[in-house]
N, C-alpha and C positions, 0 to 999 in steps of 0.2 A: 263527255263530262257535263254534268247538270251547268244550269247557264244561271250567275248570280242573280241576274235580274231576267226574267221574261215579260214580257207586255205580250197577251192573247186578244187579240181581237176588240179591244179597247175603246170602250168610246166615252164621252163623256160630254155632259152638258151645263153649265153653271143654270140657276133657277130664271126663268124666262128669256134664256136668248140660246141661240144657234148651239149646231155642238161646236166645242173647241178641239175635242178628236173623235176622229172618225176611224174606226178601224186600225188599231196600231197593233205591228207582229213587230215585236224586236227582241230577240235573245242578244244580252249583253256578258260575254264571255268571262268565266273567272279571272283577274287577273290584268285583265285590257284596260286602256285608254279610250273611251268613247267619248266622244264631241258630238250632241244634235246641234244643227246649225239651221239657220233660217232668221228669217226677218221679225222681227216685231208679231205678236197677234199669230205667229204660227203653228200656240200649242206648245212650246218648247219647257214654261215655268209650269204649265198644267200638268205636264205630264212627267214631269220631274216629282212634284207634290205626290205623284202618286205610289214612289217608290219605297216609303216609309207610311203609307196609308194615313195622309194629311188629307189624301180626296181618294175618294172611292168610285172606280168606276162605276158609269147607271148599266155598261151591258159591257162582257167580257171579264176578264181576270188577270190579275198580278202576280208572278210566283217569286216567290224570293228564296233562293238556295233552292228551287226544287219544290219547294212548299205553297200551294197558295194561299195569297195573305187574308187572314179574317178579320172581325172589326173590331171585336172584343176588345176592352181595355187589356186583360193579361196578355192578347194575342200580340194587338201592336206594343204592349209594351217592348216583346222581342222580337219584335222587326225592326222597332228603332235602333236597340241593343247590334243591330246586323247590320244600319243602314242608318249611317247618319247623314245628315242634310244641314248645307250650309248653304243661308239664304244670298241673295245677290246684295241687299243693302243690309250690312254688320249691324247696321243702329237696331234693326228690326230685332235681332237676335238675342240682343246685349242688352242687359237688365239690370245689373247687380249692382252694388255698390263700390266694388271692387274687385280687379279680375280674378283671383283668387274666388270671391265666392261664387265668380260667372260660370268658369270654369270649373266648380265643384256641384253646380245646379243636377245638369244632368246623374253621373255618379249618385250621388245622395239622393235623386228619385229611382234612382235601381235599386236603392237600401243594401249597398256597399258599407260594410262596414267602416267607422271614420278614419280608422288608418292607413285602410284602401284605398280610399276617398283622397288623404293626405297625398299618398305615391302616387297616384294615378294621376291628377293636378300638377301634381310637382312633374313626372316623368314626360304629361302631355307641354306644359310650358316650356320647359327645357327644348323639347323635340321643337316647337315653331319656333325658339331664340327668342323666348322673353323670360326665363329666366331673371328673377329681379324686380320682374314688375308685378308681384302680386297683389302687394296693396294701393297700385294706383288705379285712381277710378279710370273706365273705361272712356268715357267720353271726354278725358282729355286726352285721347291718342289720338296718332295718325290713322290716316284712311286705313293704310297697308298692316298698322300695329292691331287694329279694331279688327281685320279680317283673321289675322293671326289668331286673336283670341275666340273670336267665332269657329276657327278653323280644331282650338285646342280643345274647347268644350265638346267639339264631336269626337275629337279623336283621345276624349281622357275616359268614354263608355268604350273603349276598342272597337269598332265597329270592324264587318270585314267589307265594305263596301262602301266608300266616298261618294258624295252628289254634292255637286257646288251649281247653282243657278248663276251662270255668267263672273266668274270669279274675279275677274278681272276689272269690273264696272268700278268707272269714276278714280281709279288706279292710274299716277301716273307711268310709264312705260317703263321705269327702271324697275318702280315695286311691284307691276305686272310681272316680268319677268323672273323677277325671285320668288313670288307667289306659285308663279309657272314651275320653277324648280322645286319648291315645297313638294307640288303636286308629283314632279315626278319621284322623287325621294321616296314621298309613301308610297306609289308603285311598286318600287322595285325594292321595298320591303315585303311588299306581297298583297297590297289592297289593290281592288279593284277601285276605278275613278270611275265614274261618267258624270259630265260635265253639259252644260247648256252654251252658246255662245253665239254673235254674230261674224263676230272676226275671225275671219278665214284662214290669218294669216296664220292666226295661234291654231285655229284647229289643223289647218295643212301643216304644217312642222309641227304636233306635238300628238297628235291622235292615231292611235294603230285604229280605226274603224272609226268613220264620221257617218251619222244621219242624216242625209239632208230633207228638212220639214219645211211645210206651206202650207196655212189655210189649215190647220188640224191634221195631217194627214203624211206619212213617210212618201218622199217622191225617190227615193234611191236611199240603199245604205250599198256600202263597201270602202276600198281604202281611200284614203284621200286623194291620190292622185286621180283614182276613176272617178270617183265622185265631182271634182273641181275642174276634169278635163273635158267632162260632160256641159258643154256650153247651153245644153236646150233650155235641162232642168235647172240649171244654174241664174239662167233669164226668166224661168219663170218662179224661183223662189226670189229673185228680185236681188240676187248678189252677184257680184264681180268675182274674178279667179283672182290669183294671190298673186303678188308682184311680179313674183321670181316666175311662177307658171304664164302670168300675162307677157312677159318677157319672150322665154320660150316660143310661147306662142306663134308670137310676131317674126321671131329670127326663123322659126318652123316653117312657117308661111311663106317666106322669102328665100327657103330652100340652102339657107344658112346650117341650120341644125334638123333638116332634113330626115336622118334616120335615127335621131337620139331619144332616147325616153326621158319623162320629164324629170327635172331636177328636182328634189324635196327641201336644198336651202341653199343660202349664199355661196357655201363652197362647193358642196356639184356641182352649180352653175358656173361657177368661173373655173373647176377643171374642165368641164365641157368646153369652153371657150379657147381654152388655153390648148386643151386636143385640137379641135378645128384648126387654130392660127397657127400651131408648132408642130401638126403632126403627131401629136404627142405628149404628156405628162411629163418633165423634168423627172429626174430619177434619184438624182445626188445635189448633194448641196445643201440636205435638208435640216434642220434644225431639231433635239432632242426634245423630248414631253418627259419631266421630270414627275412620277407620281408618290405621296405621301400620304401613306394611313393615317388620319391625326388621331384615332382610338387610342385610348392607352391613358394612364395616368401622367408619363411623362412627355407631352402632344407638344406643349409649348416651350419647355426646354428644350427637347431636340429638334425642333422645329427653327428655334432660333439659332441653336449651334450649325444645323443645316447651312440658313442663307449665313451663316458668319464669314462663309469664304468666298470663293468667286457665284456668285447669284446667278440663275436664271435671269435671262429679261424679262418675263412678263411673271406673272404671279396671279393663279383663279382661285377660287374655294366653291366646292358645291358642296351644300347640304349645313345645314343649320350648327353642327358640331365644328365642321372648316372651319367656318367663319366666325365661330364663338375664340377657336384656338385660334385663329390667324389676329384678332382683335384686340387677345392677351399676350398676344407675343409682339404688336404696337408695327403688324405687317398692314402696308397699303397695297390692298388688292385693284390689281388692273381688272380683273374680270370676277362680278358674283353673279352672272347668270350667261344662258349660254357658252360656256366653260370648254367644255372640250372642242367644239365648232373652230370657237377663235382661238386656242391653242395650237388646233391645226391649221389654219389658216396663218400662223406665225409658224408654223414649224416648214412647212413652204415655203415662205421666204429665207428661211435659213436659221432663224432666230428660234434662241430653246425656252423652253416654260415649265412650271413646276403647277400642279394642280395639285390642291388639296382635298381631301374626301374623308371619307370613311364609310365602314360597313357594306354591305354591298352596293354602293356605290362604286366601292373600287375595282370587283370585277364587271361589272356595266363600264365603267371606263376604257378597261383592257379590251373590251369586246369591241366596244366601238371604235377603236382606233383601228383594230386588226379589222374590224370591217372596214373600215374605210381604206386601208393599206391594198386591202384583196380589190375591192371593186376598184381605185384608182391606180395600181399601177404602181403606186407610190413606195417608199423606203422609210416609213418613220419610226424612228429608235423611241422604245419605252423603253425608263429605268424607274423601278421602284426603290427609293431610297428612302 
């Protein structure tokens, strides 16, 4: 399968100083999650710019869908159209007078017709949950609401391929995570992501293939576990492993979890612990994951006749439409990010949950639970109601 993004042999130099890449081979597969991670000054924003021909490399070549990119105004015009880019700081991005017209910028330089222009706006707002806010200026939003809108004006040209420059900067850690979830949404709509970042923590839990960069130059790609368990290159790109791997680590060392592979989040880890100390994975006793398509015209009506009788305990919503319905139907949600994690992590204890969704999000849900069912051992009852 042609590779969405390729980097050939890549190098690149800003006007009188060092190169900033030396040599980049990355094929970024259709459809994946990519994280380059690395420090500061390692190439990471250079070589992102390059993916929508904002910079061009001085030796080697960029292919996009298979194509390599020329410099031509018409050329990139449709490379942008395939590849949009959202910058790390929103302000940079965000221009208009009002999101509405921020959000119409792009489209109406494709010379989309205005009706188009109108849908495409209105269908991109809706998708990030702002819905509402077309005519408020942009620079009286929040940090997370300014990202949103930067994030809508790429995705109202449809692009088939996402690039965010450290998405998460200056975000605090609730609307990082929802951010986070945005991202996986469009995923598993069918866009490809690659992303830029320092934090390990996000690129190990959320990346199917992380880059690790230094100094201009790829020192390892593959999944995140090799990538992060690899301590050499890890010292020398000047970052630390991720809590839950440093953890491991240490109990690995001490002959504790001795012959275990590493864990990817809080709940592997504490079933690993819980095998160790018990022998074994509890089996019964477990608590139901209630799930809800909220699609539909009738989403928050029977959403509310739903909880009208004896409730789940906890209550998540993933994906922008959940949480639009769960907000009209005056539901206080225990979980809007990491959702199914901590559903399972309650259904362990005993305790059942109802997760809200839609679209393919809802078979991504089912899968992952049965994944997790198959690998741990476990007994957990889905019901879609």
């Amino acid at each position: 399968m042609t590779a969405a993004i390729e980097f050939q042999n890549v190098h690149f130099a800003y006007p009188d100083r060092p190169e900033s890449l030396k040599g980049i081979d990355i094929a970024v597969s259709r459809g994946s999650k990519v994280a380059l991670v690395g420090p500061n000054g390692a190439g990471k924003t250079t070589l992102l710019l390059m993916c929508n021909g904002m910079l061009r490399p001085t030796k080697g070549r960029v292919l996009v869908g298979g194509r390599p990119v020329a410099y031509d105004a018409r050329s990139l015009r449709e490379v942008r159209r395939s590849v949009g880019l959202v910058f790390q700081n929103s302000d940079a991005q965000i221009f208009a007078p009002t999101v509405w017209q921020d959000v119409a910028f792009g489209p109406a330089n494709l010379g989309m017709p205005q009706e188009t222009v109108k849908k495409v706006v209105g269908d991109a707002l809706h998708y990030v949950g702002l819905s509402g806010y077309e005519k408020r200026p942009p620079h009286h939003l929040s940090g997370g609401e300014k990202k949103r809108v930067a994030i809508a004006g790429v995705l109202a040209m449809d692009p088939e391929v996402l690039v965010f420059d450290e998405p998460t900067s200056s975000l605090d850690p609730a609307t990082s995570e929802e951010v986070m979830d945005l991202l996986d949404e469009m995923n598993h709509g069918g866009r490809t992501i690659l992303l830029s970042t320092h934090d390990v923590e996000l690129a190990y839990r959320w990346a199917d293939k992380v880059v690790l960069m230094e100094a201009g130059a790829v020192l390892r790609m593959g999944a995140p576990e090799e990538i992060f368990a690899d301590s050499t290159h890890l010292a020398r790109a000047r970052l630390k492993p991720p809590t839950v791997l440093d953890l491991f680590r240490e109990l690995r060392g001490r002959r504790v979890l001795a012959d275990a592979a590493p864990p990817k989040s809080a709940l592997a880890f504490t079933d690993l612990i819980e095998c160790r100390l018990r022998g074994g994975v509890s089996r019964d006793g477990h608590g139901i994951i209630y799930l809800r398509d909220v699609a539909g015209p009738d989403g928050t009506t029977a959403l509310a006749h739903l909880l009208a009788g004896s409730a789940p305990v906890w209550v998540g919503a993933m994906g922008t439409k959940a949480k639009k319905v769960a907000r009209e139907a005056g539901i206080d949600l225990d979980f809007t990010y990491g959702v199914i994690d901590k559903c399972l992590l309650r259904a362990v204890n005993g305790e059942d949950s109802l997760i809200l969704t839609s679209g393919g999000m809802v078979a991504h849900t089912v899968e992952r639970i049965a994944g997790y069912t198959r690998t741990s051992g476990r007994e957990i009852a889905v019901r879609q109601v």
